[in-house]
C-alpha positions, 0 to 999 in steps of 0.5 A: 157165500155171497155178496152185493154190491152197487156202483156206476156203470154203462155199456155203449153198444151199437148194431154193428162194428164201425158204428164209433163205438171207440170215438164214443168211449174214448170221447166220453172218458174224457169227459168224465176225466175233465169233470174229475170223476176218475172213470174206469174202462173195459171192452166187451171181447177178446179185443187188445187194442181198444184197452190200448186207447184207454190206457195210452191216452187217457191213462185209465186202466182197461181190462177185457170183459168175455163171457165165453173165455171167462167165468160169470164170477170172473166177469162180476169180480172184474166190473166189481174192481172199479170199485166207487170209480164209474165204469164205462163198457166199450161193446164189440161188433153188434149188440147181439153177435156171440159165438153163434147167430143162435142166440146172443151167448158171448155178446155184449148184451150177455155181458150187460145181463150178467153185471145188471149193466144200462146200454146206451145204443151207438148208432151210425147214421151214415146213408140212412133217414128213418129206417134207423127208427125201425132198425132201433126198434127191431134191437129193443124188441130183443132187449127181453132183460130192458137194458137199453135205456137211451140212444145216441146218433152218430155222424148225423147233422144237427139239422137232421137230428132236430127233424128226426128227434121228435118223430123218433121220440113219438114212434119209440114211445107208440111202440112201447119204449117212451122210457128208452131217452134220445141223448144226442148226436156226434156230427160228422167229422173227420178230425175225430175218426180212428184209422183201422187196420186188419187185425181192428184199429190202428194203435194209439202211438202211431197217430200222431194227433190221437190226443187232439182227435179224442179231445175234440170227439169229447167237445161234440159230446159236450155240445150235442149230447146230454152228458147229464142223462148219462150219468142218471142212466148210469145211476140206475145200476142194478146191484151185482151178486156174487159168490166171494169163492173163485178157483184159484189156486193158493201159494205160501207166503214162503214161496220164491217169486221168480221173475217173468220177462215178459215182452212189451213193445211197438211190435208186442203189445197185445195181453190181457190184463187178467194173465198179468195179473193171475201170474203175480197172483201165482207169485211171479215177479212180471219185468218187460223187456223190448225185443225191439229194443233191449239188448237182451232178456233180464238177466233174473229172468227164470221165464219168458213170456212173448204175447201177441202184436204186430211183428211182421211191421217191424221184421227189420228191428226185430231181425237186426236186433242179434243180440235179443235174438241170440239171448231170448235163443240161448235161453229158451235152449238152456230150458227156461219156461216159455210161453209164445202166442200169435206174434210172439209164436211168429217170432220164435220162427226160422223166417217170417216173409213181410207182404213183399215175400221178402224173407227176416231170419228170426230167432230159429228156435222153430224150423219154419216160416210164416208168411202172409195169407190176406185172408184170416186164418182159423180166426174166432174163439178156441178150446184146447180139447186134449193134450197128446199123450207125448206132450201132457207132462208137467204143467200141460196138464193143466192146459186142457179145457183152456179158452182162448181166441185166433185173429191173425192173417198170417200162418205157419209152415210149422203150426205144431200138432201137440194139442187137438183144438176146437171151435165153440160148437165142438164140430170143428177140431184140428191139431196145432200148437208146439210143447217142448219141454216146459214150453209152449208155443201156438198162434192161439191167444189164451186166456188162463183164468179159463184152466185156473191150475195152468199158472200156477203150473207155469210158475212152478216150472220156473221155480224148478228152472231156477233151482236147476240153473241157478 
């Protein structure tokens, strides 16, 4: 069976990572805010922390948008969630960069061809004249579906803007593309730039003025773009197809909801919103807990769930937290379910060494150290290819073919060898993660949506946990 529906959307892409593309988001969802139209976001990839920006401060509700870890009715069912509310689609890196330099599989413009999405093209006028004219036009030249429908510089002067606009205008529509609009410019300002880290952009908490730097990202907006040409372009939607049919699996009303605990804090804070949600789905109660913070796991917990972070900035709250360390310990002994991913996985360990080579005792559930490499490690998209025949019992067998992502600079003395991983092209392959009873542990951050059976699977163990120990 299928369906259509019509809403107001946009995609902000940009040639290239640094372009200010999360200025430009967060800048114009606070426009849209002020001008009280309710707006929902995503991002394009498998990015945690820009969905962070969205949430944290502006309070709108983000999710993640990737073509290679999600189904093509998944990615349309997710833009379909913002129902009347106009959803703004943050792009990642450059418009056309996937998983490989073939072809534009897994990038932001397949994105924007599968949700029929409009492209406003960010681009960073730093160090350049004229040659963002002809780097402009190469990028329309690829757009084979007619999906970029209007520009935006950035950190150009308004007097460059005002010589270069009319000669832009006059080449754009001479080579064929008199429809793409010049919306405006953001003038260079330092009081509006996001600092970075390695692992992408500084977290929202701790820049102090962040609220400040987005209002004032969304007045240079106001002053020097037309804010009205993109709620036009926005207009022009197509309608979205899509099969009302998706392979989830279905629980009983009856059945028990057990209670996750899942750990949310200054040091885990990296989740895709779609496993929350597809655990609750598969009738599981989801509680936070701070490792940080709280003294111990809830105590109705009949499942444990560590995502991904920043640990390694935080190893001396988290090594002198004794009584989380012992009680997340005691129950992963006693059998409780868990799932550790990155720096959740990093925490299960003996040690984790800080960038000094100064050594933090950590839970001791794994007998291993990680440590800081400076370069990243194994990083990009992944598939669990197989599950070892010792370790597909129970709910692993529900893990083979999942999708997921590796961004991390530190690495393992003890990475674990239970399932043989993959990258995209299927050339690369090696062995990684950890399966203990009905555990599992890996520097892999997974997408479950992509092995639609391994949540329920999961849920279904703590089920069988708390008849156990209960």
């Amino acid at each position: 069976m299928q369906m259509s529906e019509k809403q107001r959307r946009l995609m902000i892409a940009a040639p290239s990572s640094g372009s200010g593309k999360t200025t430009l988001v967060c800048g114009l969802l606070k426009v849209f805010k002020d001008m009280g139209l309710d707006p929902a976001a995503y991002k394009c990839g498998p990015d945690y922390i820009d969905p962070m920006f969205h949430r944290e401060i502006l309070g709108i509700d983000s999710g993640n948008l990737d073509s290679y870890l999600m189904s093509e009715t998944r990615i349309k069912k997710s833009v379909l969630q913002a129902g009347s509310h106009p959803a703004l689609i943050e792009g990642v890196m450059g418009i056309y960069d996937g998983t490989d330099v073939s072809d534009p599989a897994g990038s932001s413009y397949e994105i924007a061809v599968i949700t029929k999405t409009p492209i406003v093209l960010c681009v960073d006028g730093r160090g350049t004249g004229r040659t963002m004219i002809s780097v402009i036009k190469g990028i329309l030249k690829d757009d084979t579906a007619h999906l970029i429908k209007g520009i935006m510089l950035n950190r150009v002067s308004a007097s460059f803007f005002e010589k270069l606009a009319p000669v832009m205008n006059v080449e754009l529509a001479e080579a064929g593309y008199g429809d793409v609009r010049l919306l405006g410019f953001i003038p260079k300002s330092d009081d509006i730039v996001i600092d970075s880290r390695h692992l992408g952009l500084t977290l929202p908490d701790e820049i102090k003025d962040i609220s400040d730097r987005v209002s004032k990202a969304a007045d240079l907006i106001r002053g020097n773009v037309k804010t009205d040409g993109i709620l036009e372009i926005m207009d022009e939607c197509g309608e979205i197809m899509i099969s009302t049919e998706e392979p989830i699996p279905s629980i009983s009303l009856k059945t028990p909801y057990p209670v996750l605990a899942v750990a949310r804090d200054e040091a885990f804070c990296f989740y895709y919103r779609d496993n929350i949600e597809l655990m609750e789905k598969m009738g599981v109660t989801v509680k936070f807990f701070s490792p940080i913070h709280g003294e111990r796991i809830p105590e109705d917990a009949a499942g444990l769930l560590l995502g991904g972070g920043y640990p390694e900035l935080y190893l001396e709250e988290l090594a002198g937290n004794g009584s989380m360390l012992e009680s997340i310990a005691g129950a992963i002994g006693d059998g409780m379910p868990s799932l550790a991913e990155c720096g959740g996985f990093m925490y299960l360990h003996k040690y984790i060494s800080d960038k000094s080579w100064k050594k933090y005792r950590l839970a001791d559930i794994i007998d291993g150290e990680c440590t800081y490499t400076g370069h990243l490690v194994r990083f990009g998209y992944m598939t669990v290819k197989e599950v070892k025949a010792d370790s597909n019992t129970g709910f692993m067998r529900e893990l083979t073919g999942m999708r997921g992502h590796e961004f991390h600079y530190y690495d393992s003395s003890a990475n674990g060898d239970s399932c043989v991983l993959s990258k995209p092209d299927g050339k690369t392959e090696w062995n990684g993660m950890m399966v203990q009873g009905a555990s599992l542990w890996g520097f892999p951050h997974l997408y479950y949506g992509s092995a639609p059976g391994f949540a329920k699977a999961f849920a279904d163990a703590m089920r069988g946990y708390e008849r156990t120990y209960r």
